[in-house]
DRENDO-1510 file (C-alpha; in Angstrom, 1 decimal, always signed):
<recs>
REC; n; res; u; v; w
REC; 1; UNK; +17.2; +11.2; -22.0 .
REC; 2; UNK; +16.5; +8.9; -25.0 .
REC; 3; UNK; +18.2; +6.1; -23.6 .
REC; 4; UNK; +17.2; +6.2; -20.4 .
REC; 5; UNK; +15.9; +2.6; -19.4 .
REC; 6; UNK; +13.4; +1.8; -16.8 .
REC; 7; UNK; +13.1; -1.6; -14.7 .
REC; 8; UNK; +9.5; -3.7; -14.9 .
REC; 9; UNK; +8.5; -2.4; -11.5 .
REC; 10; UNK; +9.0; +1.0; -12.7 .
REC; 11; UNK; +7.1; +0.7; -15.4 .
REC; 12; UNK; +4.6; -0.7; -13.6 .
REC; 13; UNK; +4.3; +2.1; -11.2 .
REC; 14; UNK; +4.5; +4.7; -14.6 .
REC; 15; UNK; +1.4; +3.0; -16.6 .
REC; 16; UNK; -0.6; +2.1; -13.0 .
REC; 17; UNK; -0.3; -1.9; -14.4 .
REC; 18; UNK; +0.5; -5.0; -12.3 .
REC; 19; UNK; +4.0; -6.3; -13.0 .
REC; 20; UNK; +1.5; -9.8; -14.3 .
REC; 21; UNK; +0.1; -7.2; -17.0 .
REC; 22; UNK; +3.6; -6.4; -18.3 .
REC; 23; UNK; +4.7; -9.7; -18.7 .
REC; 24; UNK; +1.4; -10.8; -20.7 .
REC; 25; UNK; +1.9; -8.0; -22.5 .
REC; 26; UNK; +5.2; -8.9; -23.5 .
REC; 27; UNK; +4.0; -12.6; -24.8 .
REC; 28; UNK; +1.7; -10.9; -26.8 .
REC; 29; UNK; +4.0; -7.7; -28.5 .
REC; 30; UNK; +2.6; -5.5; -27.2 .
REC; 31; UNK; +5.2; -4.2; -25.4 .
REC; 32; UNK; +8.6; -6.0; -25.4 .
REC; 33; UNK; +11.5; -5.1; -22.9 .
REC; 34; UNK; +14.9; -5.6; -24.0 .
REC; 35; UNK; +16.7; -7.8; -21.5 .
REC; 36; UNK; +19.7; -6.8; -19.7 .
REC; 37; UNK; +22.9; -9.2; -20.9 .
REC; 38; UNK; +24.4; -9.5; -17.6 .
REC; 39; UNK; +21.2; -10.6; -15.3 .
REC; 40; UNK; +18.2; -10.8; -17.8 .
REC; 41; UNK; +16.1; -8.1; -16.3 .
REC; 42; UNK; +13.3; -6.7; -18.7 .
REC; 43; UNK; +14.3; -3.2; -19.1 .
REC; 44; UNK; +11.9; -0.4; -21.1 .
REC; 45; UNK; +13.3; +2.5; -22.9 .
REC; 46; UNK; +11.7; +5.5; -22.8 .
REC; 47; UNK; +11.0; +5.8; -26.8 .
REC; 48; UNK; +9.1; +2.4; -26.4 .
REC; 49; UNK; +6.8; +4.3; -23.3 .
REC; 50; UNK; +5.3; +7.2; -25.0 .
REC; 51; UNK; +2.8; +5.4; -26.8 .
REC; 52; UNK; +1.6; +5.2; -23.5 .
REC; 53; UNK; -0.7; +8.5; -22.2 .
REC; 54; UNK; +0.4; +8.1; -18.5 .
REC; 55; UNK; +4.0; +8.0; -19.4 .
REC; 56; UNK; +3.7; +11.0; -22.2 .
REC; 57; UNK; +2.4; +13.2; -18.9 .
REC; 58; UNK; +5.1; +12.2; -16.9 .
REC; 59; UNK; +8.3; +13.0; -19.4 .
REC; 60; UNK; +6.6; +16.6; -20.2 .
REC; 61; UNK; +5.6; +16.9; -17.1 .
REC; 62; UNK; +5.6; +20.7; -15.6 .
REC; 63; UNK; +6.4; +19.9; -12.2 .
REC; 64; UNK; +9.5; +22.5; -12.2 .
REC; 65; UNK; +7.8; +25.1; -13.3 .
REC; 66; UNK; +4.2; +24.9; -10.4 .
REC; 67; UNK; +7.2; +24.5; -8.0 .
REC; 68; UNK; +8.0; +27.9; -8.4 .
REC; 69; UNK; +4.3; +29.2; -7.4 .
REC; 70; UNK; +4.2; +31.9; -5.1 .
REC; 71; UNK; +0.9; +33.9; -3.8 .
REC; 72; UNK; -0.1; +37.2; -4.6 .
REC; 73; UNK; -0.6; +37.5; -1.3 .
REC; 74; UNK; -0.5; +35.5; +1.8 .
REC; 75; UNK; -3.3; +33.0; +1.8 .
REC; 76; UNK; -5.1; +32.0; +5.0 .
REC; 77; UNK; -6.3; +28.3; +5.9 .
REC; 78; UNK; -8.5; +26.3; +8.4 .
REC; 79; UNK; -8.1; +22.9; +8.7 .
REC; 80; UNK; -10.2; +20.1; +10.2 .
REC; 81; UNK; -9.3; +16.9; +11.4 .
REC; 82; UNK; -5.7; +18.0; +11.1 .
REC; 83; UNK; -4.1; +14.6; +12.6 .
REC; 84; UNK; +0.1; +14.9; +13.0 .
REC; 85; UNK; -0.1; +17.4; +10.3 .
REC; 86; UNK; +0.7; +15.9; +6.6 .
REC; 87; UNK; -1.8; +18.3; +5.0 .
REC; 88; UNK; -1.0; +21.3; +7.1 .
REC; 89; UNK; +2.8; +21.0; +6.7 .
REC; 90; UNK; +2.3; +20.5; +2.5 .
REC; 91; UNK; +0.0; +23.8; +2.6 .
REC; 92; UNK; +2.6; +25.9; +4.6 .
REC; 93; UNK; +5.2; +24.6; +2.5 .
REC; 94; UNK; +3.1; +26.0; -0.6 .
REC; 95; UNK; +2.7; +29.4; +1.2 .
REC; 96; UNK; -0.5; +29.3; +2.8 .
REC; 97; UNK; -0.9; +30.3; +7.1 .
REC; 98; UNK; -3.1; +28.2; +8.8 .
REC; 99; UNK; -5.0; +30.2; +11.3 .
REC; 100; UNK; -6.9; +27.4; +13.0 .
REC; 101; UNK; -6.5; +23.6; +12.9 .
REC; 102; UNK; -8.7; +21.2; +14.5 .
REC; 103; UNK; -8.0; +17.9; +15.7 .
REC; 104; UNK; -9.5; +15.4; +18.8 .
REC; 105; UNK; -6.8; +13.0; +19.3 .
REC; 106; UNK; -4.5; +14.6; +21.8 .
REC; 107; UNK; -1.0; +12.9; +20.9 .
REC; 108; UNK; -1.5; +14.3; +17.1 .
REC; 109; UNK; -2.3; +17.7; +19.1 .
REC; 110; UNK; +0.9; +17.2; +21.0 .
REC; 111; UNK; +2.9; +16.6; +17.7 .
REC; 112; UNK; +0.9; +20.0; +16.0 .
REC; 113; UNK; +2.1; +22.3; +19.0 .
REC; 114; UNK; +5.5; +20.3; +19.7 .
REC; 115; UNK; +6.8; +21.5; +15.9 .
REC; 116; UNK; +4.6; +24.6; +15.3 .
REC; 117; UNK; +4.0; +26.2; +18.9 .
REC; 118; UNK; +2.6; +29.5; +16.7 .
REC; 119; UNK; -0.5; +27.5; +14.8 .
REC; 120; UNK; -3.7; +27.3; +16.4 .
REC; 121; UNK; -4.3; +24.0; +17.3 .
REC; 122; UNK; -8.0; +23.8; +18.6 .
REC; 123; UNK; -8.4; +20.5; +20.6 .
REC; 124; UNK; -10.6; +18.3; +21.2 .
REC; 125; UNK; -14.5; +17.6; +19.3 .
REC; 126; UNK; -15.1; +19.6; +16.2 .
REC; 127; UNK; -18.4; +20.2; +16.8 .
REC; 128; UNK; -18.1; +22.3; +19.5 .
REC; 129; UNK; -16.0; +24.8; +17.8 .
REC; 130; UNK; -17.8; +28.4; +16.5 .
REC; 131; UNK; -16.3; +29.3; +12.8 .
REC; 132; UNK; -18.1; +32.3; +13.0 .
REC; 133; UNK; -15.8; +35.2; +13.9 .
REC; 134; UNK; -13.7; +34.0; +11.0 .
REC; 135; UNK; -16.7; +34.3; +8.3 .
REC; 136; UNK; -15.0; +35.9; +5.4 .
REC; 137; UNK; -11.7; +35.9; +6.5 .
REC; 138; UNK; -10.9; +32.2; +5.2 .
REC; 139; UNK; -9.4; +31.8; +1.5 .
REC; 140; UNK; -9.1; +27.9; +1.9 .
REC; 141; UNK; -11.3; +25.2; +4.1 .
REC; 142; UNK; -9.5; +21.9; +4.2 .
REC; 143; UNK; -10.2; +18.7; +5.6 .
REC; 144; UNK; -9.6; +15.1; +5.5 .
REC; 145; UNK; -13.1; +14.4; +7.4 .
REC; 146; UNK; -13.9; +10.8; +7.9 .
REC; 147; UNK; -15.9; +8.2; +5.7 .
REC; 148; UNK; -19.3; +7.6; +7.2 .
REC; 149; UNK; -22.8; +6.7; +5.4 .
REC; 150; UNK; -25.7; +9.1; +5.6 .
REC; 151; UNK; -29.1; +8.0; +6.5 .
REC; 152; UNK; -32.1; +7.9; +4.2 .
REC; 153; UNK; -34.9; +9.4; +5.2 .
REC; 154; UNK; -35.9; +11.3; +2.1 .
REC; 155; UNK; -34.9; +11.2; -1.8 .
REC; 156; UNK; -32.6; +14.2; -1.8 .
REC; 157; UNK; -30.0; +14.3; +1.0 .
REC; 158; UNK; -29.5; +18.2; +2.4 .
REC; 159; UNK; -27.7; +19.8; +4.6 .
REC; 160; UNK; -29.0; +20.0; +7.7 .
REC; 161; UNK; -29.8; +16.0; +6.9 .
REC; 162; UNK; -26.3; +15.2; +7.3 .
REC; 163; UNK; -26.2; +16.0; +10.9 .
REC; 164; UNK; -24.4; +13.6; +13.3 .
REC; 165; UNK; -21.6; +12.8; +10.7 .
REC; 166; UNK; -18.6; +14.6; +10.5 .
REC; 167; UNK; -19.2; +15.4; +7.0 .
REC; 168; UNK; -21.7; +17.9; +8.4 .
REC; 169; UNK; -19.3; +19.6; +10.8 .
REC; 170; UNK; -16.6; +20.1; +7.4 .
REC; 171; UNK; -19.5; +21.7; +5.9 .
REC; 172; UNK; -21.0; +23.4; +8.8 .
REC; 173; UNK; -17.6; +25.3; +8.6 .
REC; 174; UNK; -17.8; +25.6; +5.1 .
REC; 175; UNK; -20.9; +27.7; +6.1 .
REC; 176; UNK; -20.1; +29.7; +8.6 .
REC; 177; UNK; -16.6; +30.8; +7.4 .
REC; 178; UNK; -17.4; +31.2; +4.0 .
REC; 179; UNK; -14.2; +30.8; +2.2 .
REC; 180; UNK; -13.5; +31.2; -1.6 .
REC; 181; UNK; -12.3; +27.4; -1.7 .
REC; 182; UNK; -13.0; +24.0; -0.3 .
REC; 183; UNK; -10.0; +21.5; -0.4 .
REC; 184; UNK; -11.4; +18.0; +1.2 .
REC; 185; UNK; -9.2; +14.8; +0.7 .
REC; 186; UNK; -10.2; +11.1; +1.3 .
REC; 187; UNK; -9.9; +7.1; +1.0 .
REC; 188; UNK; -10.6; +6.1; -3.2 .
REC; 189; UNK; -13.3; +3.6; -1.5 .
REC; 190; UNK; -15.3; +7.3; -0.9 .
REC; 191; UNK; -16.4; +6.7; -4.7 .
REC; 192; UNK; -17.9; +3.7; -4.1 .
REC; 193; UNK; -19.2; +4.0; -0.6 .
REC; 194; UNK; -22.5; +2.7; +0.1 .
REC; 195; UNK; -22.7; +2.4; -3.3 .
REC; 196; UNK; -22.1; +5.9; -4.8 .
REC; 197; UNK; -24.6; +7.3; -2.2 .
REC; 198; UNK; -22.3; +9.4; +0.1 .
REC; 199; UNK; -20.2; +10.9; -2.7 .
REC; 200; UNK; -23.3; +12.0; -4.0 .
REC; 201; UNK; -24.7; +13.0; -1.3 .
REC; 202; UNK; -21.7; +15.0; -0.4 .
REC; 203; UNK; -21.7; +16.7; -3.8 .
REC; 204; UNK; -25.5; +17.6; -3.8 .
REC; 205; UNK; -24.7; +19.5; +0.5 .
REC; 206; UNK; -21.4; +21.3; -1.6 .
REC; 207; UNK; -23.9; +22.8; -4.2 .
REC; 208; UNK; -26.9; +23.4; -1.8 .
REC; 209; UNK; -24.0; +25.7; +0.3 .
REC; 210; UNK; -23.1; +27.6; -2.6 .
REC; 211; UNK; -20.0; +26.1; -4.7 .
REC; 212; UNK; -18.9; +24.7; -7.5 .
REC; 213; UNK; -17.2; +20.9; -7.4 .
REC; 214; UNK; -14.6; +20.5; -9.5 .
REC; 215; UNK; -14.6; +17.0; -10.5 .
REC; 216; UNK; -13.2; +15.0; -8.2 .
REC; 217; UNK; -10.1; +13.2; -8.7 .
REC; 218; UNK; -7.8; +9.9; -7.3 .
REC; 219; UNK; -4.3; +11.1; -6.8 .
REC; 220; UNK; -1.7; +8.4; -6.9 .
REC; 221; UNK; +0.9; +9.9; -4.7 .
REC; 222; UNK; +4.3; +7.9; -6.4 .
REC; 223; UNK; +3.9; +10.8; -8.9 .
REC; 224; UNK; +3.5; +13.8; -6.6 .
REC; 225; UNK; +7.5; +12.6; -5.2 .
REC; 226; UNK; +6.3; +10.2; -2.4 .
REC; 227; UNK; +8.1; +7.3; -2.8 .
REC; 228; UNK; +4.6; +5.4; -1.5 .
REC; 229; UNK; +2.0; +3.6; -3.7 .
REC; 230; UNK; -0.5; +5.4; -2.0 .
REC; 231; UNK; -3.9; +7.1; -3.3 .
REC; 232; UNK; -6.1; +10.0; -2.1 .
REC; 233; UNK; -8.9; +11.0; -3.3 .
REC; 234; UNK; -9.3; +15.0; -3.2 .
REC; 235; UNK; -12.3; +16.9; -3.8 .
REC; 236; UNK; -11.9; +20.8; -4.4 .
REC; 237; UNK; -14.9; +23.1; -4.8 .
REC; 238; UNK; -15.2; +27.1; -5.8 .
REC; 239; UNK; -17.6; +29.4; -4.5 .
REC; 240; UNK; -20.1; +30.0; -7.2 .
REC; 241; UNK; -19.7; +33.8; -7.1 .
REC; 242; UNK; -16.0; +33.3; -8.3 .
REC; 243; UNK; -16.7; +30.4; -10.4 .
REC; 244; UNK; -16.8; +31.5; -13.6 .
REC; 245; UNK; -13.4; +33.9; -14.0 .
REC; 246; UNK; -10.5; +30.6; -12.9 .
REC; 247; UNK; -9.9; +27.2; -14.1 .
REC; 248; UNK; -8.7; +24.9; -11.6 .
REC; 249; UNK; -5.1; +22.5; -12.9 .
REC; 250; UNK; -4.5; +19.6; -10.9 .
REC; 251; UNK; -0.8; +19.5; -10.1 .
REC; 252; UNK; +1.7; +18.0; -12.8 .
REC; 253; UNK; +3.2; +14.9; -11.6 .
REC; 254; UNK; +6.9; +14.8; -10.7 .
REC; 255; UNK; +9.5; +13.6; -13.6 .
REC; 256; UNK; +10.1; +10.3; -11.9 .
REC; 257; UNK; +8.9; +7.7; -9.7 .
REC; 258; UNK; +10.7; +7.5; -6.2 .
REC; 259; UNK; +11.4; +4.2; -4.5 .
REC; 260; UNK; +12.8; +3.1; -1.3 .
REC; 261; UNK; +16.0; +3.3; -1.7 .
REC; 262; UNK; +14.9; +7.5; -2.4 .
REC; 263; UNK; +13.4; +7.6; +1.3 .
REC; 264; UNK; +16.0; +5.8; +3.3 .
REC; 265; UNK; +19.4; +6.4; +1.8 .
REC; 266; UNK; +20.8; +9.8; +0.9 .
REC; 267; UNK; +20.0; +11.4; -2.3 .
REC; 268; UNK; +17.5; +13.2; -4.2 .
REC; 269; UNK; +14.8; +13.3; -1.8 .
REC; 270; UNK; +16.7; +13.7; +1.8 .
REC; 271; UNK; +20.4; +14.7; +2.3 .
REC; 272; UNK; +21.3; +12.1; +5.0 .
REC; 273; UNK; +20.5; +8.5; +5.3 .
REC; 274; UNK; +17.2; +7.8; +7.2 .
REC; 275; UNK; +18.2; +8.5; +11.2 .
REC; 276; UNK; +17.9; +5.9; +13.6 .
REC; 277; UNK; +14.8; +5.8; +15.9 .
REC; 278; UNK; +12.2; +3.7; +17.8 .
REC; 279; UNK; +10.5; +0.8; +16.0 .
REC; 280; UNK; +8.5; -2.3; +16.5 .
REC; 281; UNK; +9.8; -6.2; +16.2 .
REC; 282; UNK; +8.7; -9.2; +15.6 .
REC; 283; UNK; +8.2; -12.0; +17.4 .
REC; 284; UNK; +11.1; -14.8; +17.2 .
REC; 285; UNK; +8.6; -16.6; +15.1 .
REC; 286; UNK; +7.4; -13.9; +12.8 .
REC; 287; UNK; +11.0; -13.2; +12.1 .
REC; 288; UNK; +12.1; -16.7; +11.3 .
REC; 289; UNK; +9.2; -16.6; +8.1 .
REC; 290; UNK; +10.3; -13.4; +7.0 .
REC; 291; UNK; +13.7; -13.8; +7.1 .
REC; 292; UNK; +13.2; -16.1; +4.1 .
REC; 293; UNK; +11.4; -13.7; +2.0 .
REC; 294; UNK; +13.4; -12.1; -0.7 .
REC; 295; UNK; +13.1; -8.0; -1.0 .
REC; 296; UNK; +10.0; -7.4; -3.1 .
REC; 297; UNK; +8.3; -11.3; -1.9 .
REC; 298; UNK; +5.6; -12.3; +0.5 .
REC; 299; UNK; +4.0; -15.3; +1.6 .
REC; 300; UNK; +3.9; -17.2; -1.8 .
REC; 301; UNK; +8.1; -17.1; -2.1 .
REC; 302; UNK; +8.3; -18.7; +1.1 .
REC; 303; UNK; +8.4; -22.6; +1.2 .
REC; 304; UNK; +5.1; -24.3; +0.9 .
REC; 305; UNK; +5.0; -26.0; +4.1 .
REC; 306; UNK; +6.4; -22.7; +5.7 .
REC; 307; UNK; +3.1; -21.1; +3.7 .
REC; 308; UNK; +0.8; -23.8; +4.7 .
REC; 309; UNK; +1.8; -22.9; +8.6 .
REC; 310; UNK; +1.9; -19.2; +8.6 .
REC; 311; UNK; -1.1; -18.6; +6.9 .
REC; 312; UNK; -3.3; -20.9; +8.5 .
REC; 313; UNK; -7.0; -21.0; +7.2 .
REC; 314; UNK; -6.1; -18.1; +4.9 .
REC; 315; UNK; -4.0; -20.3; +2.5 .
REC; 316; UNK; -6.9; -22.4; +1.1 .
REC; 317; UNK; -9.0; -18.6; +0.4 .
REC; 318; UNK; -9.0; -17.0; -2.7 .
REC; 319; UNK; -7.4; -14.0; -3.5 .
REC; 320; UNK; -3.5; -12.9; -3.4 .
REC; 321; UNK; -3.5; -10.8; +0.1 .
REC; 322; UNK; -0.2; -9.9; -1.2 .
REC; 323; UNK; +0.2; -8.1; +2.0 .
REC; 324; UNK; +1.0; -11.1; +4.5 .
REC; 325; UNK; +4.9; -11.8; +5.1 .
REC; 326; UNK; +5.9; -8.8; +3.0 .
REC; 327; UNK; +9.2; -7.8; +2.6 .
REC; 328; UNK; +9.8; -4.4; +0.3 .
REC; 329; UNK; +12.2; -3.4; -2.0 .
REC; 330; UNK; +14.6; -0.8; -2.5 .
REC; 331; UNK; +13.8; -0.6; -5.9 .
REC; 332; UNK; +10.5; +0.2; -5.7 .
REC; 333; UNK; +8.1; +2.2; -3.8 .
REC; 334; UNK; +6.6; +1.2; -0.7 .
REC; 335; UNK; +3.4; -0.3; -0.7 .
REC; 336; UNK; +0.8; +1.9; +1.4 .
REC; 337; UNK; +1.4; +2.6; +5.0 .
REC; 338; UNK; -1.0; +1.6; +7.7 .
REC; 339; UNK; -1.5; +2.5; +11.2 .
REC; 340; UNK; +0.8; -0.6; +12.1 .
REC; 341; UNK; +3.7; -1.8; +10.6 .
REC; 342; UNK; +3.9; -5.7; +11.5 .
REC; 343; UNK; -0.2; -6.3; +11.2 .
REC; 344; UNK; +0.2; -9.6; +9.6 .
REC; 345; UNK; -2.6; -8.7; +6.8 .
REC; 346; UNK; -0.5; -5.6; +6.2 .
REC; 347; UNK; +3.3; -6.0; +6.8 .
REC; 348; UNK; +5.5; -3.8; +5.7 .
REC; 349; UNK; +9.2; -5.7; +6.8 .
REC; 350; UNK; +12.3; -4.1; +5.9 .
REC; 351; UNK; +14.5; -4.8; +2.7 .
REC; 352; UNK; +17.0; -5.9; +4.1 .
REC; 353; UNK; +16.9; -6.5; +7.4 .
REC; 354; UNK; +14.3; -8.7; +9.3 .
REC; 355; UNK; +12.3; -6.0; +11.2 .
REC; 356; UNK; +9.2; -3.9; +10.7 .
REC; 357; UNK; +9.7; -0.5; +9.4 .
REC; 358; UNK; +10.5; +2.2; +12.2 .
REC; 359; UNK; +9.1; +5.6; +13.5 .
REC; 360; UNK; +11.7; +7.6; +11.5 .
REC; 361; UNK; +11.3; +5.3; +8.1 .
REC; 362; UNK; +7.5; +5.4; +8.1 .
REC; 363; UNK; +7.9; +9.2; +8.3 .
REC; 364; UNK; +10.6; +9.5; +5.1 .
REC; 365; UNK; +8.0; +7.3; +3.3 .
REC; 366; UNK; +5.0; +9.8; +4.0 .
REC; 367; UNK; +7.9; +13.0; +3.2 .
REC; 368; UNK; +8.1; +14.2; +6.5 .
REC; 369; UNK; +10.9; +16.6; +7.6 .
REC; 370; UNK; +13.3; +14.5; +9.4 .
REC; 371; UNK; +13.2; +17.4; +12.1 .
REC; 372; UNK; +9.2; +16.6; +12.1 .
REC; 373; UNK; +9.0; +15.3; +15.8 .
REC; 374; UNK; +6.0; +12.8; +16.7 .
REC; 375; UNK; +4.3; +12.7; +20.9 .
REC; 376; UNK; +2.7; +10.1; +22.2 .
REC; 377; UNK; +3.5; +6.3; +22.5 .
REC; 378; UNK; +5.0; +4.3; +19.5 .
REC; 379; UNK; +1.5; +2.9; +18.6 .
REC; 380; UNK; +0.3; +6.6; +18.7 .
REC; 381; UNK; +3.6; +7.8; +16.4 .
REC; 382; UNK; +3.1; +4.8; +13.9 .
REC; 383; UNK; -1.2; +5.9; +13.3 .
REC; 384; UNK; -0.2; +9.3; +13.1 .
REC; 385; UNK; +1.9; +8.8; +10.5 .
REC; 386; UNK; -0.1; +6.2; +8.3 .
REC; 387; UNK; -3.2; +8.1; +8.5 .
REC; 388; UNK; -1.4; +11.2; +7.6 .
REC; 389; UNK; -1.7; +13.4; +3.9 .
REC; 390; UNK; +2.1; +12.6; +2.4 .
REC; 391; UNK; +3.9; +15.5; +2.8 .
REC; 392; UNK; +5.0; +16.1; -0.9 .
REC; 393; UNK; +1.5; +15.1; -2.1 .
REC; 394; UNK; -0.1; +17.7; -0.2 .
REC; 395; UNK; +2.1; +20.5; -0.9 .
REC; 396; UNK; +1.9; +20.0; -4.7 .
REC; 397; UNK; -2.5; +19.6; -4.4 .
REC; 398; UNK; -1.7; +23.3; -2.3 .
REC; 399; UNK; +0.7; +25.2; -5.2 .
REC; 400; UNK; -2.0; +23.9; -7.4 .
REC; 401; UNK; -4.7; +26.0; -4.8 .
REC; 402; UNK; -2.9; +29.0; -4.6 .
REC; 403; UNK; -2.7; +29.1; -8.4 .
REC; 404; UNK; -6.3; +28.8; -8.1 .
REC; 405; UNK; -6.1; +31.9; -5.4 .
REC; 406; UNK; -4.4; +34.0; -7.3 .
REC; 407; UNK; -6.6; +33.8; -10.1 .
REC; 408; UNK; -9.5; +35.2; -8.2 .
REC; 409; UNK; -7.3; +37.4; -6.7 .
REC; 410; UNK; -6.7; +38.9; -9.9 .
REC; 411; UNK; -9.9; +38.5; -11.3 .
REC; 412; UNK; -11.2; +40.9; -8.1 .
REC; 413; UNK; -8.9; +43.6; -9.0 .
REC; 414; UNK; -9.8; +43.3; -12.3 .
REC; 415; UNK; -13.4; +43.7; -11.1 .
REC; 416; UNK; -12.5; +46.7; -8.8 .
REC; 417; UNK; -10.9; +48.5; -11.8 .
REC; 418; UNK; -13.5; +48.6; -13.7 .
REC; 419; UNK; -15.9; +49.9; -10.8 .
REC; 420; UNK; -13.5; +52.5; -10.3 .
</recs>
């Protein structure tokens, strides 16, 4: 694998740089591409990468080996705010049974029961659900819970302060059920909401209910086999009782970075090309800008009357809003999904063809099943999907948990030896 050569939006996606950084690296030396002779493309080898950490994780990475995880013993899981089922699927997938999973929106309920009719889905307002009969019975509490500031009242945020968020509800669960682990995911901008103060507030409830955070960490889901430039940040915490016999290991990354070609077309990630389905359009107008944006452009390749006219006030701002008028690329992941595929702030058009991403692409982008069937109206499928956990992302976060599990599985038998 010496020779292997990567492109500049590769190695973009390898180092977490902008494409920009690359090339001022180049005029500097501190990295220099060779160039290919027949189109000039800057082309990295892989020698010339592993100065870099991120890239020296990646090439020895041990994704083949946590693939192979299996529990000591089968693993049960609740899960809050459950939407169409991204985290859900990725936990099964790594062995664990979900024996409840929550969710108020009734088309993502649809979409649970439609493709698992045996999982207890438990509709409708999360709050009025009793976790108690299950105390003790839970290995695993997970939950993407929404992003909401606390109020202030007093200098150290608690528990039972947290009410009327649904934070409070994740760890009202936490509470009553008990479990041996907490898996919660969320947005990045969770570190920096209102300024730090929710994160910490949520740590500071975690501890106050008994466990032990492991620090909490941004997972860029292009290494975890999601051909998506997409980050989650996931919080884990161990009960303190069981703290002190495991070490948690956040998952390996996968050997390579997938790209769109990797979700539509046959290949390493599906066996068929992408089937057909429903999808949005554009407006005749829409369509006639985008139709002269090249695969990986946006607004700025277009000409700059045609700029001047489509973006309105928005072309004399600052910034690059590089999502407006974008067209992906087969060669590279796609950017993040949203709840809408042809919002002009965030469009995510085709690579070749002058249409917005359908039902069936958006789901190959997040790794869903192609058998995965989503209810509801179109709007309904498309939010579902972009607000959902990426398949592959979750289920390696999950083979990293029941690692975790089956260390304090064994450290109880070793405990229950010794009594005996």
């Amino acid at each position: 694998m010496e020779n292997e050569l990567y492109t500049i939006a590769q190695v973009a996606d390898i180092l977490s740089v902008s494409k920009e950084t690359l090339r001022r690296w180049e005029e500097s030396g501190k990295l220099i591409p060779k160039r290919d002779q027949d189109n000039n493309y800057r082309l990295y080898s892989k020698d010339q990468l592993e100065q870099f950490d991120e890239a020296k994780i990646l090439f020895s990475t041990k994704w083949d080996e946590e693939k192979i995880t299996e529990s000591i013993r089968p693993y049960r899981a609740i899960e809050l705010f459950a939407g169409a089922g991204g985290l859900a699927l990725g936990m099964e997938q790594a062995g664990l049974k979900s024996i409840l999973l929550s969710e108020i929106d009734n088309h993502a309920c649809d979409t649970l029961e439609k493709n698992r009719p045996d999982w207890n889905v438990v509709r409708g307002d999360v709050s009025d659900i009793d976790f108690t009969p299950h105390r003790d019975k839970v290995d695993i509490l997970s939950g993407g819970f929404p992003c909401q500031a606390f109020s202030y009242a007093g200098k150290k945020l608690g528990f039972e302060d947290a009410r009327g968020t649904l934070f409070f509800e994740f760890a009202r669960a936490v509470k009553e059920t008990n479990p041996k682990v907490i898996l919660a995911e969320n947005v990045r901008g969770l570190l920096n909401h209102d300024d730090g103060k929710t994160l910490e507030a949520i740590k500071g409830i975690i501890d106050e209910l008994g466990y032990e955070l492991v620090e909490p960490k941004v997972l860029k889901a292009v290494f975890y086999r999601v051909p998506q430039k997409r980050e989650r940040l996931i919080l884990v915490a161990i009960r303190k009782d069981l703290f002190s016999n495991v070490t948690f290991q956040w998952p390996s990354p996968y050997k390579r970075i997938m790209t769109m070609k990797d979700a539509l077309k046959a290949g390493e990630l599906f066996a068929t090309d992408v089937p057909e389905s429903i999808g949005q359009k554009y407006p005749a107008s829409k369509a006639e800008v985008l139709k002269q944006v090249p695969p990986g452009g946006y607004w700025r390749d277009l000409p700059i009357e045609v700029q001047k006219d489509y973006m309105k006030k928005s072309f004399f701002l600052g910034g690059g809003k590089t999502g407006m008028a974008r067209r992906l690329s087969w060669d590279e992941p796609s950017l993040t999904l949203t709840c809408s595929p042809a919002q002009k702030q965030t469009e995510r058009c085709h690579p070749d063809e002058t249409r917005p991403l359908t039902v069936r692409e958006y789901a190959r982008i997040q790794t869903f099943p192609d058998d995965w069937v989503f209810s509801g109206p179109i709007t309904s499928q498309y939010k579902q999907i972009g607000n959902a956990v990426p398949v592959n992302l979750a289920s390696a976060v999950a083979r990293s948990v029941v690692r975790l599990l089956n260390q304090i599985e064994m450290a109880g038998l070793k405990k229950q030896k010794k009594i005996a």
